[in-house]
C-alpha positions in Angstrom: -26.1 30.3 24.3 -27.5 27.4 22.2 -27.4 24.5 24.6 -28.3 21.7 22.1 -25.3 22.8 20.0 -22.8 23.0 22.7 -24.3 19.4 23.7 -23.3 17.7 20.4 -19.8 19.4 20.5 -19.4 17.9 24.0 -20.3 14.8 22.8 -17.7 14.3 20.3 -15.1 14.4 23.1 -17.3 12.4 25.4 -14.8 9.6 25.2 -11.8 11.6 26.3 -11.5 11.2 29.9 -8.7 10.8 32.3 -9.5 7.1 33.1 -9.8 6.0 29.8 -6.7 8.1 28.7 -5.0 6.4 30.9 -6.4 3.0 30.2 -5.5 3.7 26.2 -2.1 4.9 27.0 -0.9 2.2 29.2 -2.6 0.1 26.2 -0.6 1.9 23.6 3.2 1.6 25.7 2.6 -1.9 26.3 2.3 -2.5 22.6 5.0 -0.3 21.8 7.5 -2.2 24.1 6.8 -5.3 22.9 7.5 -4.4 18.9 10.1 -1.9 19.0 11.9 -4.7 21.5 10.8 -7.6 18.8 12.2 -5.4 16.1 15.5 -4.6 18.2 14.6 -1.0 18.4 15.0 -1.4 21.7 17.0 -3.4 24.2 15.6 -4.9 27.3 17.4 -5.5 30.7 16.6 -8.7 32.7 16.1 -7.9 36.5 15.1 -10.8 37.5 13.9 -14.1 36.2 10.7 -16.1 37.9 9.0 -19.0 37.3 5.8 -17.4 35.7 7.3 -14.2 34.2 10.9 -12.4 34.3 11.1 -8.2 35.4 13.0 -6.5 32.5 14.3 -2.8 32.7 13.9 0.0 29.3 16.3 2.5 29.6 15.9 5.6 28.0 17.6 8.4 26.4 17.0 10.1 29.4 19.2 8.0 32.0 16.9 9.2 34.9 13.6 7.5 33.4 13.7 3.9 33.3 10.5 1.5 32.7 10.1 -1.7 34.4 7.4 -4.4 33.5 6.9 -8.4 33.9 6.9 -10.4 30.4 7.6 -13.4 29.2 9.4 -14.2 25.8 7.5 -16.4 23.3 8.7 -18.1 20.2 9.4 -15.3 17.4 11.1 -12.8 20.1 7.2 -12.2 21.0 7.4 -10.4 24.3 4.2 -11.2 26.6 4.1 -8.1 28.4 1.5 -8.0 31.3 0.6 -4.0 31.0 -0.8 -3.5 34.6 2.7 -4.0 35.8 4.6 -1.5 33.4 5.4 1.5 36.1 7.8 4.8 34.8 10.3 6.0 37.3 11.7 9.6 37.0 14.4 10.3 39.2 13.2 7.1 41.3 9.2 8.5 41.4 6.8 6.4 39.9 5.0 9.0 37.3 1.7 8.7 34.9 2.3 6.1 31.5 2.3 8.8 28.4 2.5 7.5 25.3 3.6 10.7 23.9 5.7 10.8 26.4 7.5 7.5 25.9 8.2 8.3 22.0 10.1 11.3 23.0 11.9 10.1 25.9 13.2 6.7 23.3 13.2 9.5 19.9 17.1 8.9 19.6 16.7 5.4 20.3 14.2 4.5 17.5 15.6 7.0 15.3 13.3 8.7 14.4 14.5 12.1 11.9 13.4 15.2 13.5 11.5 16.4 10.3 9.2 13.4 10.7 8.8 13.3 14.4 5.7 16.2 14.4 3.9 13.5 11.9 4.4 10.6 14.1 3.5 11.9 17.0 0.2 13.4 15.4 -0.5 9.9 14.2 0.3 8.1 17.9 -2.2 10.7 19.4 -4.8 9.9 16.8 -4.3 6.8 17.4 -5.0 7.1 21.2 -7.9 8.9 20.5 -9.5 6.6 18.4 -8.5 3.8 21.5 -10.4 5.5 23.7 -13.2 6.4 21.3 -13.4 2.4 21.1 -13.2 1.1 24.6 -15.7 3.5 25.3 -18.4 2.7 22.6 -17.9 -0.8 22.7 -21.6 -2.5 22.3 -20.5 -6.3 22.2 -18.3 -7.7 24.3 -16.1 -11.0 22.7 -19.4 -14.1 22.9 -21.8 -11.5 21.8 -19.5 -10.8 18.9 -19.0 -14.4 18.2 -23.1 -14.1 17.3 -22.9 -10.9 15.4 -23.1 -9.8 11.4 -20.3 -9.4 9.4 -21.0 -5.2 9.8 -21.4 -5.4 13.6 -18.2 -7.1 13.9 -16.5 -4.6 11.3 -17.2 -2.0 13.1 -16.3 -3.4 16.8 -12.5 -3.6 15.8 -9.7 -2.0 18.2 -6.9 -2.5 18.0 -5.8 -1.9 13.6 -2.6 -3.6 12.6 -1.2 -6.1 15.5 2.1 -4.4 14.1 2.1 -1.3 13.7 2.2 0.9 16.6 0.7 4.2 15.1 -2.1 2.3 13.7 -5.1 4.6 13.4 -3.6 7.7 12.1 -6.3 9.1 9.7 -4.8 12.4 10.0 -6.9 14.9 8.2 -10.4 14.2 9.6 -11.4 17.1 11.7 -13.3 15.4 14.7 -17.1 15.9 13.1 -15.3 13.9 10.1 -14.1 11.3 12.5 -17.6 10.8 13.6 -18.9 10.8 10.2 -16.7 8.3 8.5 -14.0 6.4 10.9 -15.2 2.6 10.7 -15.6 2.2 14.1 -18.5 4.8 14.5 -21.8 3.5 13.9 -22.6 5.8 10.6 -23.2 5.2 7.3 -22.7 7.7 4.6 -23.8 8.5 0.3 -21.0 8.8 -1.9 -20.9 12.0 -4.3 -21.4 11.5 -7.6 -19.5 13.3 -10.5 -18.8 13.3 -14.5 -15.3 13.0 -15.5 -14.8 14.0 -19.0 -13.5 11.2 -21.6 -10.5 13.3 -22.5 -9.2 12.7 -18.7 -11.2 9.7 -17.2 -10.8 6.1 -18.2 -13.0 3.2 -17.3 -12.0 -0.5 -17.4 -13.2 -3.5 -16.8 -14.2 -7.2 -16.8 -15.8 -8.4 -19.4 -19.6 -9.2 -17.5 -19.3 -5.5 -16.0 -19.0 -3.1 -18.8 -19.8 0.5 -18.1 -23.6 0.9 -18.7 -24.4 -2.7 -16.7 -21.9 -1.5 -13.7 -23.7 2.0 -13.6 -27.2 0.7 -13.9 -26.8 -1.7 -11.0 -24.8 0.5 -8.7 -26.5 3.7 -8.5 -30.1 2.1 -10.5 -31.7 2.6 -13.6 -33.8 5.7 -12.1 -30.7 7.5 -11.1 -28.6 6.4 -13.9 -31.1 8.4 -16.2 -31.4 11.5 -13.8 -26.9 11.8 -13.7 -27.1 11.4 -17.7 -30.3 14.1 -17.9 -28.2 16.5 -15.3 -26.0 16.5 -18.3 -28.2 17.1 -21.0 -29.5 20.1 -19.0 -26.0 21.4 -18.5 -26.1 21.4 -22.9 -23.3 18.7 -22.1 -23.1 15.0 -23.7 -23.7 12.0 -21.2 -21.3 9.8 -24.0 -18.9 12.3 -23.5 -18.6 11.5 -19.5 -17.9 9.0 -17.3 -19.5 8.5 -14.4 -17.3 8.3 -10.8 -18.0 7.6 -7.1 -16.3 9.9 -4.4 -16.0 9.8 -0.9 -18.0 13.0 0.7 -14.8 13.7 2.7 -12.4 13.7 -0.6 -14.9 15.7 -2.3 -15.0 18.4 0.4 -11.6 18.8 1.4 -9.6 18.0 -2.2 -11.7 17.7 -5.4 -13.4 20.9 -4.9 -10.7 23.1 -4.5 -7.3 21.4 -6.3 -9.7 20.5 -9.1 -11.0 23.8 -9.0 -9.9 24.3 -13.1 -11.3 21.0 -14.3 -14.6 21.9 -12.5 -14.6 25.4 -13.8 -14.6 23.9 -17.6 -16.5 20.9 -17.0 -14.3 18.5 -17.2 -15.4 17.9 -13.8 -19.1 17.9 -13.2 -20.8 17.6 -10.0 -23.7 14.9 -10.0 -25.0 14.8 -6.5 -25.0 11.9 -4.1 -26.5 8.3 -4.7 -29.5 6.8 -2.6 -27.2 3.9 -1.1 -26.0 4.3 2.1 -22.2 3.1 2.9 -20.1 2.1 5.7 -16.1 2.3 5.8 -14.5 -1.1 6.5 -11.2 -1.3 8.6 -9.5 -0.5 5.8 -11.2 2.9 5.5 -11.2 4.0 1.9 -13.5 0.4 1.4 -16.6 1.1 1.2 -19.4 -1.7 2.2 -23.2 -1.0 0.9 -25.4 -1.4 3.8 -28.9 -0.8 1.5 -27.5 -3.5 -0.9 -25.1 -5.7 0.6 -24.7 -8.5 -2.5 -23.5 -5.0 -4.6 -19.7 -4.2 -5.2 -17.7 -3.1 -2.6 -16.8 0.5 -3.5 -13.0 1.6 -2.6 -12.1 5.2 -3.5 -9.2 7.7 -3.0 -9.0 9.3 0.6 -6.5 11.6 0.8 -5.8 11.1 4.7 -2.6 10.4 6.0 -2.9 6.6 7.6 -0.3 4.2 8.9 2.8 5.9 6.7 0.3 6.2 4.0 -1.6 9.0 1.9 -4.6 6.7 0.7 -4.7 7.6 -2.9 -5.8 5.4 -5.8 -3.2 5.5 -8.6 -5.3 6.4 -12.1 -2.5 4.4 -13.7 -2.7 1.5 -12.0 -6.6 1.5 -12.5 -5.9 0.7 -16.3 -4.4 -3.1 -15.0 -6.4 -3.8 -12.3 -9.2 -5.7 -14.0 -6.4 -7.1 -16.4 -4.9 -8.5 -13.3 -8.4 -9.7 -12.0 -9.3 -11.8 -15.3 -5.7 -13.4 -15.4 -5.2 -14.5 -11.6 -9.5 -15.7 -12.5 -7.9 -17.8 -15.2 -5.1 -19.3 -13.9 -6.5 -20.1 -10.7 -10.1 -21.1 -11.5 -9.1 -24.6 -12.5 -6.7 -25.3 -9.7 -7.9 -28.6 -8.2 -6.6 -28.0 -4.4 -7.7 -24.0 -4.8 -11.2 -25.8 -5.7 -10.9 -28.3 -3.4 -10.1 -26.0 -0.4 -13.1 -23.4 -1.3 -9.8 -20.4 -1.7 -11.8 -18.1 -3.3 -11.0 -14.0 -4.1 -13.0 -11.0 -4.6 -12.6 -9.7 -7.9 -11.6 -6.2 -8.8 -14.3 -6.2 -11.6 -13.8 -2.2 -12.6 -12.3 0.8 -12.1 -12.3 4.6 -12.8 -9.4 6.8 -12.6 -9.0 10.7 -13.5 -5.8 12.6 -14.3 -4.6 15.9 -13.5 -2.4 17.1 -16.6 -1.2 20.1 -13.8 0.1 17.3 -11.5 1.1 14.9 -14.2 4.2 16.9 -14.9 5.7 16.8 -11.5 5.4 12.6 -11.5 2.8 9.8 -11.5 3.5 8.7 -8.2 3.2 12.0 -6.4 0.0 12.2 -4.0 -1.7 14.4 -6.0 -1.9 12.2 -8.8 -4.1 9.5 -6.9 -6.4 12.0 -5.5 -9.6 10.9 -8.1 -9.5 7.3 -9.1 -12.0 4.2 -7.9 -12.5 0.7 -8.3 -15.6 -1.8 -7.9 -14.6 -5.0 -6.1 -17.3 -8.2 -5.6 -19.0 -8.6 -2.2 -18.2 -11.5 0.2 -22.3 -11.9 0.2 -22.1 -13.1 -3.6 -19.8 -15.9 -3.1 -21.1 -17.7 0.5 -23.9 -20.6 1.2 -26.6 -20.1 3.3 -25.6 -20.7 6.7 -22.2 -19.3 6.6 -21.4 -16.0 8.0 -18.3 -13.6 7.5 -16.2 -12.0 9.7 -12.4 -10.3 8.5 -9.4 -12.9 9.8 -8.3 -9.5 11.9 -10.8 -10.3 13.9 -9.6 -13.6 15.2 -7.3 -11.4 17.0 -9.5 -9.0 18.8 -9.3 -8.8 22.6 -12.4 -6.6 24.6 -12.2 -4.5 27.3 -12.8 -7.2 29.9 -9.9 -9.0 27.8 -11.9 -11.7 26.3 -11.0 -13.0 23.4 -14.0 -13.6 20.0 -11.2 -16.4 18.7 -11.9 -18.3 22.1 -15.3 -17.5 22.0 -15.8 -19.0 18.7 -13.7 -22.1 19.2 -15.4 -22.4 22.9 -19.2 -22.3 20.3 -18.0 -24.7 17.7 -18.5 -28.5 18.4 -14.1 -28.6 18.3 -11.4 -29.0 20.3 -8.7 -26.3 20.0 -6.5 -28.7 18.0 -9.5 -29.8 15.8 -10.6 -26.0 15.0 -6.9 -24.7 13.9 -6.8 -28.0 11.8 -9.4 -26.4 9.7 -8.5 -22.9 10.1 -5.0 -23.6 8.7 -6.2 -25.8 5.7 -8.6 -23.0 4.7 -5.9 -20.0 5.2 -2.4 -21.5 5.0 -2.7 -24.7 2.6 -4.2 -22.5 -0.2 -1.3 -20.0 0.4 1.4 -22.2 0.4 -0.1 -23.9 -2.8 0.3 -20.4 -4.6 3.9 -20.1 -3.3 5.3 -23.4 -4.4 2.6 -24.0 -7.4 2.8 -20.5 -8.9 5.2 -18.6 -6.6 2.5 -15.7 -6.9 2.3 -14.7 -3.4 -0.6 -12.2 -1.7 -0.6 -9.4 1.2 -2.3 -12.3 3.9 -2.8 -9.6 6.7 -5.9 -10.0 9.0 -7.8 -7.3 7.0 -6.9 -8.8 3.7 -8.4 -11.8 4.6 -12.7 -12.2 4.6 -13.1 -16.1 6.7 -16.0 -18.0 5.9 -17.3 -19.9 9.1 -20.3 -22.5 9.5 -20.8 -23.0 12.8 -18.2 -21.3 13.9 -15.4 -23.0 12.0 -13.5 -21.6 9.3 -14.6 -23.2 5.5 -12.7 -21.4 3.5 -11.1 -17.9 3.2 -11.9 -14.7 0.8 -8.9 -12.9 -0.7 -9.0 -9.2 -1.3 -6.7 -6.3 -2.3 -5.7 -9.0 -5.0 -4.2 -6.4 -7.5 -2.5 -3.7 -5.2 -0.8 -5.8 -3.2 0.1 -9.4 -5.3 3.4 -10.2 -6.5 4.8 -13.1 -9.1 8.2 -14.2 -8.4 8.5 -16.6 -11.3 10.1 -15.1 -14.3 9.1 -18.3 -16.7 4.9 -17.2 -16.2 3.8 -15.3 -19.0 2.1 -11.9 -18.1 -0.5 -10.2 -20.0 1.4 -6.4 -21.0 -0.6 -4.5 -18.6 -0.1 -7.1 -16.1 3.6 -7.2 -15.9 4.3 -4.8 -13.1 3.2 -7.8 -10.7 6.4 -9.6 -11.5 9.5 -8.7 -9.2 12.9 -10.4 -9.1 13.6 -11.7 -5.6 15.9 -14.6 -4.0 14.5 -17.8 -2.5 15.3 -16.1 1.0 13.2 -13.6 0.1 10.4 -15.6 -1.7 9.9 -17.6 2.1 9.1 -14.4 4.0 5.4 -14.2 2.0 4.6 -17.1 4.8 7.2 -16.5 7.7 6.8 -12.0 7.5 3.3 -12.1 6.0 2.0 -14.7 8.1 4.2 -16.3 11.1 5.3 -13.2 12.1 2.7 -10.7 11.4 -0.2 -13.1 12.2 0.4 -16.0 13.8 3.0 -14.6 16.5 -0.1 -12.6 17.8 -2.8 -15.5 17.3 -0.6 -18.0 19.5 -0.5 -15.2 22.2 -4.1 -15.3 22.6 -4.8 -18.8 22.9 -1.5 -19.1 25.2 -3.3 -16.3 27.6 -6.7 -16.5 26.9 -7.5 -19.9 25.9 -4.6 -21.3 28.3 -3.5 -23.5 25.1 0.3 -24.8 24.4 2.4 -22.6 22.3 4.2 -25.8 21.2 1.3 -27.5 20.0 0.2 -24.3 18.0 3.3 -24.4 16.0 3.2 -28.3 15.7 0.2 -28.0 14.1 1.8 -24.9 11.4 4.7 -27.6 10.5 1.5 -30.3 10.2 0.1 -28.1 7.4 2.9 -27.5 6.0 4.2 -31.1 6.2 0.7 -32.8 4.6 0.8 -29.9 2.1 4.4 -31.3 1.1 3.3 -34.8 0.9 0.5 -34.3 -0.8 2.7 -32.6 -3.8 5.8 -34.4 -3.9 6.1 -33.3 -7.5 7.2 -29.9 -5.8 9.9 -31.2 -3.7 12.4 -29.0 -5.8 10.7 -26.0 -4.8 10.4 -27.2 -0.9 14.1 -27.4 -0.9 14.2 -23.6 -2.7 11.7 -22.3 -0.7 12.5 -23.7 3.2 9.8 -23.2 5.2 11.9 -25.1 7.7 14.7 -23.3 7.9 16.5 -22.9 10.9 16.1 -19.2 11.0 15.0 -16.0 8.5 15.2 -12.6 8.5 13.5 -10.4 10.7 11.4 -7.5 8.5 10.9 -4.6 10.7 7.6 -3.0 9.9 8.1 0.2 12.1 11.0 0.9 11.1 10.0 1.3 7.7 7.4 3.7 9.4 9.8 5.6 11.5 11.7 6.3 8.9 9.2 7.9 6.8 6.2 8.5 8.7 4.6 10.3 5.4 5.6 7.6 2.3 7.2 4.4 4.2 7.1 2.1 0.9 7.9 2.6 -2.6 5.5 0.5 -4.1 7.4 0.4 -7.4 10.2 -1.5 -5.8 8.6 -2.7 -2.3 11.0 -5.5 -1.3 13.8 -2.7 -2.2 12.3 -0.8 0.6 12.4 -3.6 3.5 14.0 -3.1 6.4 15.4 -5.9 7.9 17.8 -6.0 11.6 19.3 -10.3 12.4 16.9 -13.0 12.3 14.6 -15.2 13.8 14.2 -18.6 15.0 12.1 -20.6 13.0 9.6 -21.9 15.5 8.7 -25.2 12.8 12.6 -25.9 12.3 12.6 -28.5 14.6 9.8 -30.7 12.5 12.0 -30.7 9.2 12.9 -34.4 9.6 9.4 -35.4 10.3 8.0 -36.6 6.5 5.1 -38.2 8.0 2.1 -36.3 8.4 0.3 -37.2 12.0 -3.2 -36.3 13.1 -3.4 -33.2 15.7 -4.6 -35.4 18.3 -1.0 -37.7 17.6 0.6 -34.1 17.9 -0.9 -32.9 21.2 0.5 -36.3 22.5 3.8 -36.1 21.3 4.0 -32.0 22.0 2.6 -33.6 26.1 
């Protein structure tokens, strides 16, 4: 018996104990109460009300178990849970918290279609396991965080999409994969390098990163020459070939064997693996270079299932990408408030994609077809002062183990009040977002991960926008669109054209930020929102030459529609959006209150100390 080897295979279980399954699970149903309630997936029965929480009642499909917890309800139907008092009953016996458990005792409830429910279900336990994996490798706790690099804090994430309750599905790694290239393990990887032939492989690009000046700087001159000489050897032509980047893990598990025909007549050619080492970002498929942080970000196709998802690159949509980079550059690059508030975005600068004729035939939009396709994007490192350090906006919600809070931590390290710090957070997030909206309508994907902040001294400067091209729309019919740039535009109401800030950002950000510094900052929820409508309000005054499109767009409207993220999920656990037509593929259930309605009538713009006094 080889004991080292049984050692290393004990290892990659190590985390997966009874204590902190149980710590994970409880984690996991607490989550999943709150935002299947806040989506009206499910309905809660008040007990009993109390001064500092109420006792509700979730009843299942099964009469004889019943949940009870304490929780209080925050603006945006945010239910504030307190998850050491959830307890099960079955048949009046207090049983274990099994989150597995819990999605098939409530199946009926949320719907879910019985040919999707295996899927699900693999994602929630993947999602538990990569839970306990985290809370049981966690090096920093929240103030040792609030000193740590941009990487460090990368990879000290836990909690994935505040959302979403399967979160961390990556179904497809084996466990020796999940170790290898999850982004919450402390390994960094080389990307495989192959030749895709001209006749199937297009490059694009920016004008300051053509081919032969990306190649040279990404992999270096040395191993640029050795690719192009592997070639030669092969009696093939390095002009005839284009060089592409592919994750180890998509190489393995697809490329080799469902390109087994391109390979076999060298359409494909396998390279061999670059000298820099990378590590995956929260995102997964992003790929940060750790031997060379100021090069491009590298994001490539990963055929894993995640979050309702098969992570693909689209070959086709490769072709617009830096089309779409040049003319968001343009129209924005001369903005006077964009300049003013340091809104800045990391170019897509190139991209690669490869088609499979075999696959072509059955539809561009099939999984297959976005198996082989990369693109290039700047680093955060390129475009920051010396001084300033980076950390993803998802961050400002993370919680530890000993529930601390880094947001806390970092306001309690700045020289600001509460008040003062969220006075420059929201000029250097929201103000430039809202600007877009009303100035442009051309609205972004905001989420936590979308969003790189910029802090000196612990307070936010200014924000970096990625995933610019996937996941930006135009709403305004009357801007003219390069050809290849087109697909961004996408015919919506006003009604609609609102929820980029109150879905994208009240409700899928902001809900969850308040909630911390309500519990762990003991700050007002009030005075939170007061200072949103502020923004918003001195934004307003600033631009009164938009006061047409303030009345369009209402940000102050007395209620909007509630967008239902997992229900989208549960629906489709394997393809939740059609990103042709996204907003067609919304689910929406009622509304909600608009926690800034109540400030519409205020036209003058008052200081945040003014608004703690007034909110008092």
């Amino acid at each position: 018996m080889n004991i080292s080897n049984t050692s290393r295979i004990l290892d990659q279980v190590s985390h997966l104990t009874p204590e902190v399954w149980a710590i994970v699970n409880r984690n996991l149903i607490r989550k999943a109460i709150g935002e299947f309630a806040h989506e009206q997936l499910l309905q809660l029965e008040l007990i009993e009300e109390k001064d500092s929480c109420d006792i509700y009642k979730l009843n299942t499909d099964t009469p004889e178990i019943v949940y009870y917890f304490n929780t209080k309800k925050q603006a945006l139907d945010h239910w504030q849970i307190d998850r050491f008092s959830i307890i099960k009953m079955d048949n009046d016996k207090e049983t274990e918290l099994d989150a597995l458990d819990f999605v098939l005792e409530l199946k009926n409830t949320l719907g879910i279609p019985d040919d999707m429910l295996p899927t699900y279900m693999e994602e929630i336990t993947s999602t538990l396991h990569g839970a306990a994996y985290k809370h049981v490798s966690q090096q920093y706790n929240a103030k040792e965080l609030a000193e740590a690099d941009f990487q460090e804090i990368e990879k000290s994430m836990t909690e994935g999409h505040p959302c979403f309750i399967a979160n961390n599905g990556r179904n497809g790694f084996n466990i020796k994969q999940y170790h290898h290239f999850a982004p919450e393990t402390p390994t960094t990887f080389s990307l495989i390098w192959i030749a895709g032939h001209k006749a199937k492989t297009d490059y694009h690009s920016v004008s300051s990163h053509n081919y032969n000046v990306l190649m040279k700087n990404e992999l270096g001159k040395e191993v640029f020459q050795l690719f192009k000489k592997q070639l030669v050897d092969l009696g093939l032509d390095p002009e005839d070939y284009i060089f592409i980047p592919v994750h180890p893990w998509q190489w393995d598990t697809k490329i080799s064997t469902i390109f087994a025909q391109d390979i076999a007549q060298q359409y494909i050619v396998l390279l061999g693996k670059g000298n820099d080492q990378y590590a995956a970002q929260q995102s997964i498929r992003t790929l940060f270079n750790t031997t060379h942080p100021e090069k491009l970000y590298a994001k490539t196709a990963l055929s894993i299932l995640n979050m309702g998802f098969m992570r693909g690159l689209s070959p086709y949509y490769m072709s617009s990408t830096p089309v779409i980079t040049d003319w968001i550059s343009k129209l924005l690059e001369h903005d006077d408030f964009l300049k003013k508030n340091k809104f800045t975005m990391l170019g897509e600068v190139a991209t690669v994609g490869y088609r499979n004729r075999y696959y072509e035939t059955l539809g561009k939009t099939k999984a297959h077809n976005k198996m082989l396709s990369a693109l290039w994007r700047e680093s955060p490192f390129s475009k920051i002062d010396k001084g300033q350090k980076l950390m993803t906006m998802a961050a400002f919600l993370h919680i530890d183990k000993d529930d601390n809070s880094l947001v806390v931590e970092l306001i309690k390290a700045s020289s600001l009040s509460v008040e003062g710090w969220l006075e420059h957070y929201l000029q250097a997030y929201l103000a430039p977002l809202l600007h877009c909206l009303f100035q442009y309508e051309l609205v972004f994907m905001p989420h936590g991960e979308n969003l790189i902040m910029v802090l000196e001294n612990n307070i936010p400067v200014k924000v970096l926008m990625k995933d610019i091209t996937e996941e930006v729309a135009i709403f305004d019919k009357t801007i003219e669109l390069p050809e290849k740039a087109k697909r961004l535009y996408i015919e919506v109401d006003n009604e609609i054209k609102a929820l980029a800030i109150f879905t994208d950002v009240f409700d899928c950000f902001f809900r969850f930020l308040s909630d911390i510094l309500v519990v762990q900052g003991g700050y007002c929820e009030t005075i939170f929102w007061k200072q949103v409508a502020n923004c918003i309000l001195k934004y307003q005054e600033e631009h009164p030459q938009l006061s047409d499109k303030f009345q369009q767009i209402d940000l102050f409207a007395p209620e909007f529609k509630r967008c239902c993220l997992n229900r989208l999920q549960l629906m489709n656990t394997q393809h939740m959006l059609n990103l042709v037509d996204p907003v067609e593929s919304l689910q929406f259930k009622g509304t909600l209150k608009n926690p800034i309605a109540q400030y519409k009538t205020n036209k003058k713009h008052t200081k945040s100390n003014q608004s703690y006094a007034a909110a008092q």
